[in-house]
C-alpha positions as CSV (number, residue, x, y, z in Angstrom):
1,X,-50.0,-40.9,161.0
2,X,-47.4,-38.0,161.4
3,X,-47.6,-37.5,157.4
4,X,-51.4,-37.1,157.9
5,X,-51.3,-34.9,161.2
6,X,-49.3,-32.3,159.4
7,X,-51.2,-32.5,156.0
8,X,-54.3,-31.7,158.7
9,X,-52.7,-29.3,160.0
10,X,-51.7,-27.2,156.9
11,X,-55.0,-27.6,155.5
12,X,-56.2,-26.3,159.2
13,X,-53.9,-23.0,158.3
14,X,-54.9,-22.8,154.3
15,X,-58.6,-22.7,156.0
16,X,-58.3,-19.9,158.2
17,X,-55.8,-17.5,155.9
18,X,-58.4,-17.9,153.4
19,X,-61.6,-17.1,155.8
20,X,-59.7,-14.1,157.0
21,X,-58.8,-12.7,153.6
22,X,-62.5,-13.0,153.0
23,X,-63.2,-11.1,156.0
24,X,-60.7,-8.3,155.3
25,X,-61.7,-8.1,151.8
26,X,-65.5,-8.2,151.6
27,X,-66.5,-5.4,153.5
28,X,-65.1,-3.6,150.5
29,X,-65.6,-4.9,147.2
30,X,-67.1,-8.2,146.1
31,X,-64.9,-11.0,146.6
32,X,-65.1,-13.4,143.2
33,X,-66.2,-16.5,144.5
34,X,-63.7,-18.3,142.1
35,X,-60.6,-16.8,143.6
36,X,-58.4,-18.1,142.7
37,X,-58.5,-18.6,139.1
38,X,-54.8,-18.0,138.3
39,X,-51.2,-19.3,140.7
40,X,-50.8,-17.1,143.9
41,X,-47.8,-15.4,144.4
42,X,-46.5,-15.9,148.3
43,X,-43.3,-13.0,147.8
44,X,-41.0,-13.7,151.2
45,X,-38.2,-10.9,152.2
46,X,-35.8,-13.6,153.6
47,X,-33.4,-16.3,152.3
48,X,-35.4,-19.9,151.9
49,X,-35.0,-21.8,154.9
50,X,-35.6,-19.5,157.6
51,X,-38.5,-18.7,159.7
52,X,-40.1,-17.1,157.5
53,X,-39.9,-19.1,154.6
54,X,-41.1,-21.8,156.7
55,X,-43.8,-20.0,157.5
56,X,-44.8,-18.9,154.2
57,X,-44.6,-22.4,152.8
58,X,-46.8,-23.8,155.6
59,X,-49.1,-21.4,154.7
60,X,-48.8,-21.8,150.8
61,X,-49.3,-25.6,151.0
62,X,-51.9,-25.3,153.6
63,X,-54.0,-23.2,151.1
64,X,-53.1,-25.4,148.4
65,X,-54.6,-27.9,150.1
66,X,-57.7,-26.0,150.8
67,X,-58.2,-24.4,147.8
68,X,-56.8,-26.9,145.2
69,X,-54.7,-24.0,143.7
70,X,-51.7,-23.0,143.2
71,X,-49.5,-21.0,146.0
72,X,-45.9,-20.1,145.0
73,X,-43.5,-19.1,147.1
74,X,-40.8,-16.2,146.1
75,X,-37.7,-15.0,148.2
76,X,-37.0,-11.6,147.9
77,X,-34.5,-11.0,150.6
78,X,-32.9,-7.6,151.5
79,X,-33.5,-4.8,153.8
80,X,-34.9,-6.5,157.0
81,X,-38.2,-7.8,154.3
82,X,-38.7,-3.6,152.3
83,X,-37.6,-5.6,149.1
84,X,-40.7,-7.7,149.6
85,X,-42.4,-4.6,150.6
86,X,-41.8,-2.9,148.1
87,X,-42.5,-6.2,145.5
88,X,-46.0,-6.4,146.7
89,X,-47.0,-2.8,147.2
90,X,-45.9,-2.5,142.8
91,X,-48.2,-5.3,142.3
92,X,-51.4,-5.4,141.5
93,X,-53.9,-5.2,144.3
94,X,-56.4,-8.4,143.3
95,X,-55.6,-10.8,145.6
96,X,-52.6,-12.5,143.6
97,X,-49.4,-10.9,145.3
98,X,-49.5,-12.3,149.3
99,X,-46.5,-11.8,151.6
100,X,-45.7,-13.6,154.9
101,X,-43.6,-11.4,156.7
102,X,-42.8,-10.8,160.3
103,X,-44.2,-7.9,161.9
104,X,-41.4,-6.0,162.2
105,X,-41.9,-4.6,159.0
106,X,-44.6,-2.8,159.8
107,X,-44.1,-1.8,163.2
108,X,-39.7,-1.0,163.0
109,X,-38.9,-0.9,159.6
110,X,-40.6,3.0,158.9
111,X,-38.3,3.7,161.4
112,X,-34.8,1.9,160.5
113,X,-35.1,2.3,156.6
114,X,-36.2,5.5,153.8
115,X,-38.8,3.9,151.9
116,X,-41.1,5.8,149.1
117,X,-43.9,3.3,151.2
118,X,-45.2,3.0,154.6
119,X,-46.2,-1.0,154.5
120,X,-49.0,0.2,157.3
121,X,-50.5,2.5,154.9
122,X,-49.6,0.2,151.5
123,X,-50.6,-2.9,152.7
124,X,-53.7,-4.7,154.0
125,X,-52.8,-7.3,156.9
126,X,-54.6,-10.4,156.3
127,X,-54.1,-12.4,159.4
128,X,-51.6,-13.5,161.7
129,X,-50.5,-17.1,161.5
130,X,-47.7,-17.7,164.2
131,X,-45.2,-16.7,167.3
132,X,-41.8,-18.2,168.5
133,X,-39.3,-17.1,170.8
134,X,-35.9,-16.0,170.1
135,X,-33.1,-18.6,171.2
136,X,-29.6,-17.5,171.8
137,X,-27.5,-20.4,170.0
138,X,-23.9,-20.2,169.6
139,X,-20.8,-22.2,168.0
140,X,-20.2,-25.8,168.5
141,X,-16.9,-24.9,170.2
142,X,-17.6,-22.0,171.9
143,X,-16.3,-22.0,175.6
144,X,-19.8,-20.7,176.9
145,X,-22.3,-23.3,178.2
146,X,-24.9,-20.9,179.2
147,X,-26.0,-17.0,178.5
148,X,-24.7,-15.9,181.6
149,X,-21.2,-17.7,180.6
150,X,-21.6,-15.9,177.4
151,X,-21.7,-12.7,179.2
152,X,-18.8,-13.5,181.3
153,X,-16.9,-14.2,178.7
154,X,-17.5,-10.9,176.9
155,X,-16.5,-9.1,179.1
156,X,-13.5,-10.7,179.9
157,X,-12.5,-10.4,176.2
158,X,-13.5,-7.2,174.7
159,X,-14.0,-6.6,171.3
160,X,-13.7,-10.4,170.7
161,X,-16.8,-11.6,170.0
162,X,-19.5,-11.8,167.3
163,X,-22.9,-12.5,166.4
164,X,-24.8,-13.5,162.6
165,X,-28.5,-11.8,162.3
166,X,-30.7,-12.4,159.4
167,X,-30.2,-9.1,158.5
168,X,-29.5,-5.6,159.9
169,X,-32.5,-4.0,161.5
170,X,-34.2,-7.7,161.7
171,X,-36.1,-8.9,164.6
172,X,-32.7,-11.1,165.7
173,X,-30.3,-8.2,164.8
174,X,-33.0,-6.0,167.1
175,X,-32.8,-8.8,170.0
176,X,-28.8,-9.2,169.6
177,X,-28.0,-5.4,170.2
178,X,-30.9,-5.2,173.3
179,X,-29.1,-8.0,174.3
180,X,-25.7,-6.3,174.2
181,X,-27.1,-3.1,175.7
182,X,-29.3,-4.6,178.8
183,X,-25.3,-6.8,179.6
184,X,-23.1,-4.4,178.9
185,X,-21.0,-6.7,176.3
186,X,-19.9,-5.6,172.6
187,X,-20.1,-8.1,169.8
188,X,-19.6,-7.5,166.1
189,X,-22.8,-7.7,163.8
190,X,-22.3,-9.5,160.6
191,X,-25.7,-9.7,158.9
192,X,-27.1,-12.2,156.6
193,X,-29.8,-12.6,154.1
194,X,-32.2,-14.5,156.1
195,X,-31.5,-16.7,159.3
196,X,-30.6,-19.6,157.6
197,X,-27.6,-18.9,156.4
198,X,-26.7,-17.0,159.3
199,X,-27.5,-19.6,161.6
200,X,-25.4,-22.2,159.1
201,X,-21.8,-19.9,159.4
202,X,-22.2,-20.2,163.3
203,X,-22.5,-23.8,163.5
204,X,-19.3,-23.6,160.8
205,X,-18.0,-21.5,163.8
206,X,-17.7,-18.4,161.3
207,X,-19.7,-16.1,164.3
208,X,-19.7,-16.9,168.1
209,X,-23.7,-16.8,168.4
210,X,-27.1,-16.2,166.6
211,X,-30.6,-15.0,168.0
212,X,-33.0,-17.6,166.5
213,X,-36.3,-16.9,166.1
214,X,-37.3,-20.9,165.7
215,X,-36.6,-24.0,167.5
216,X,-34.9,-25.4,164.2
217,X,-31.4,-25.4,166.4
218,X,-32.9,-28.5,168.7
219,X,-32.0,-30.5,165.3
220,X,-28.4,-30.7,166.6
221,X,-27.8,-31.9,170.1
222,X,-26.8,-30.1,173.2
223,X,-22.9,-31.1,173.2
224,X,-22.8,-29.1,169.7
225,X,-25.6,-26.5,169.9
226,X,-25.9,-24.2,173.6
227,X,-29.3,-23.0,173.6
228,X,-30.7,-20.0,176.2
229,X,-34.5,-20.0,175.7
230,X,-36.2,-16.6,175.9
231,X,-40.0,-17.6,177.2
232,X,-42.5,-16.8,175.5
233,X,-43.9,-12.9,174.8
234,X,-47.1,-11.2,175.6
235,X,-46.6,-9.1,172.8
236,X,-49.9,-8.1,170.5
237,X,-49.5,-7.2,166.7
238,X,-47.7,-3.5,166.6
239,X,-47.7,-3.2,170.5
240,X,-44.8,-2.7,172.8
241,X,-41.9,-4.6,174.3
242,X,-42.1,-7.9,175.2
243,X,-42.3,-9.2,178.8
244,X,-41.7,-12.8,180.2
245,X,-38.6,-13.6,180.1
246,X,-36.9,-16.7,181.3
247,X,-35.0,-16.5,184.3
248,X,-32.0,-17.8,182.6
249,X,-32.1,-15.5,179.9
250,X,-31.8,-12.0,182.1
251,X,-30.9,-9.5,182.6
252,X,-32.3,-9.1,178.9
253,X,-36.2,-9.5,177.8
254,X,-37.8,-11.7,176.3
255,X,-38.0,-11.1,172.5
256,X,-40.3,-13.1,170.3
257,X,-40.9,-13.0,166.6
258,X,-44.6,-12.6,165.2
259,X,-45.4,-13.4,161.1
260,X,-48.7,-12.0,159.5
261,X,-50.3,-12.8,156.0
262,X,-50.7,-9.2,154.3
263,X,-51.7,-8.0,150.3
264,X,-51.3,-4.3,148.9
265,X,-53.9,-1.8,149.8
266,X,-55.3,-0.5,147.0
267,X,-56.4,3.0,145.8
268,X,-58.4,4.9,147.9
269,X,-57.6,2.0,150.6
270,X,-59.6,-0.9,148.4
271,X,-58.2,-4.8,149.5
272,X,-59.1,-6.4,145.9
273,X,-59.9,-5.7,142.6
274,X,-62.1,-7.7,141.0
């Protein structure tokens, strides 16, 4: 019953990615009513077994399952998702190249990274497909039980600790240092190529914590794995900070992690080619 409940459910996600990629493409040019004809190419900026490659695979079997064609998935991790950018805005705009991506790209990469694009202006967004909260999750042996612990100890220990992102100028590397500013504690950054393998080296206890943008850390239980949940944001697509924050998480905000479907724009601002 599970097994069928999430095949439903992906098929549920396949339907509406493909109804909005109608609806952003349509208005202007002709959509083939046999797209697809060839595989679809799903590029991801991030290590396999993150968020976002979870995403992107949800999504890519979910119109699999709609469609009956093929969706393929292809990490191209680097510079907070640009190397994706950059993979998708090259190809060719016809409906074949898709990214999953979290927001951030558009809305704080322009500013964090030189790029010869603007993924506002080179790509078309598609549709958004999902929202989590960041989780604070540190080292199985770390002293702290709780985020205001962690702050304690910090402070009492300068220069001491350290914290794994999926990658500098992330959405986690972006919550970490907010976090480190709003407390007043310093922690050294060591970014990763996606959150999974970040995640992995602080449960080896190679960094003190992680911001995780997924509940995949309730996998391990509470004597191994301390978890601060952030609440959930208010946050629209390209908007401002987040608000609601979990009492137990202050004095930071809230921070929250949003992932959109998107192809490349094509001349003159055309969505597909066909």
């Amino acid at each position: 019953m599970c097994g069928q409940a999430a095949r439903g459910w992906r098929v549920l996600v396949g339907v509406a990615v493909v109804l909005a990629f109608w609806a952003c493409s349509a208005p202007l040019q002709a959509q083939p009513a046999s797209w697809p004809t060839k595989p679809v190419r799903v590029v991801v900026g991030f290590a396999p077994g993150g968020g976002t490659d979870v995403m992107a695979r949800v999504v890519a079997q979910g119109l699999s399952d709609a469609l009956g064609k093929t969706f393929i998935v292809d990490n191209k991790p680097g510079v907070s998702g640009n190397l994706a950018v950059g993979e998708v805005v090259r190809a060719a705009p016809d409906g074949y190249t898709l990214m999953v991506a979290p927001t951030s790209v558009e809305t704080a990469n322009p500013s964090l990274f030189k790029a010869n694009f603007h993924p506002a202006k080179s790509l078309t967004p598609v549709g958004s497909i999902g929202v989590t909260a960041m989780y604070i999750v540190a080292r199985p042996d770390f002293a702290a039980k709780d985020a205001k612990e962690l702050v304690d100890y910090g402070k009492a220990n300068p220069g001491k600790l350290s914290y794994a992102s999926s990658g500098a100028g992330t959405p986690p590397h972006l919550a970490a240092e907010l976090f480190k500013l709003r407390t007043g504690i310093f922690a050294t950054h060591i970014p990763y190529r996606g959150s999974a393998p970040a995640l992995q080296d602080v449960m080896a206890s190679q960094a003190d914590y992680v911001f995780d943008g997924s509940k995949r850390n309730t996998a391990w239980s509470p004597a191994t794995t301390h978890r601060c949940g952030a609440g959930r944001s208010r946050t629209s697509i390209g908007s401002g900070s987040p608000s609601g924050a979990s009492s137990t998480c202050r004095p930071t905000e809230a921070a929250s992690r949003r992932w959109a479907v998107a192809q490349c724009r094509g001349p003159n601002g055309s969505r597909m080619r066909g």
